[in-house]
N, C-alpha and C positions, 0 to 999 in steps of 0.2 A: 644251448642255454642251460641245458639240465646239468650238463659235465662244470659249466661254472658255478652253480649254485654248491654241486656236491663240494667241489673244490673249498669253496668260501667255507662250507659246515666245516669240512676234517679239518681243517687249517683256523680257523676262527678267525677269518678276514670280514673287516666289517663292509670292503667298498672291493668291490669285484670288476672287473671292465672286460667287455668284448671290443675289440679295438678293430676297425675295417678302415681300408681307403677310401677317402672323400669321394664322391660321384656327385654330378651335377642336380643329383634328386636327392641327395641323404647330405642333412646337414653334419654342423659336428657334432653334438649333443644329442642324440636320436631319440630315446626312451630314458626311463629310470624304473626300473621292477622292484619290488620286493615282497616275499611271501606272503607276510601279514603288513600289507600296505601303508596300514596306520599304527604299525610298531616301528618306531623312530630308530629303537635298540634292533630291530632287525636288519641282517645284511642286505647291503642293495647291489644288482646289479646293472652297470651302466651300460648300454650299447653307444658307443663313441665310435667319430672318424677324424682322420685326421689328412691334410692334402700334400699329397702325394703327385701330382700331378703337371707340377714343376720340376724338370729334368736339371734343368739349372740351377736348383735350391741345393745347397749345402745343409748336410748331416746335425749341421748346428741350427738349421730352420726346423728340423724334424721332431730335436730335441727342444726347442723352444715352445712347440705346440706342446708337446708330450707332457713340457713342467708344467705351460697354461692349464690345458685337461684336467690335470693333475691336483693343481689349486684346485681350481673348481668345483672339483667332486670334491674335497674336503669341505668346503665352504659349504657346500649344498650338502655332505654328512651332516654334519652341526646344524641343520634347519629342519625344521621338524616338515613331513610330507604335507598337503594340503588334499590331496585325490591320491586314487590308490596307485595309478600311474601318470611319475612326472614327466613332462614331454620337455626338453633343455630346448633352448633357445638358440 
């Protein structure tokens, strides 16, 4: 967590993501952090999963979640927090 945070500072990344494979207990959306919770302008970092767990899914389902995710956290950038940590759906 610490290594993505530093990351997001040197680099002035506004939306950071720890990316794990789905398991039947972690949704996709897990957490949403950020330092100073109720500074909107401050970086966030996401802990996301994504399902892995179809042998038979093609590289193009992998990348389909990835855009989805992807949207997402932009969308939820642009909204301002309500609590210091957001829990994704």
């Amino acid at each position: 967590m610490y290594q993505v945070y530093a990351y997001g500072k040197e680099y002035a990344c506004p939306v950071n993501i720890l990316l794990y494979p789905m398991t039947p207990n972690v949704k996709a959306n897990v957490a949403t952090y950020r330092h100073h919770p109720l500074d909107a302008s401050e970086a966030s970092i996401h802990i996301c999963s994504i399902d892995l767990t179809d042998t038979g899914k093609s590289h193009r389902t992998v990348a389909e979640q990835l855009r989805g995710l992807l949207t997402n956290l932009l969308v939820l950038q642009t909204e301002e927090p309500s609590t210091p940590m957001e829990i994704g759906a």
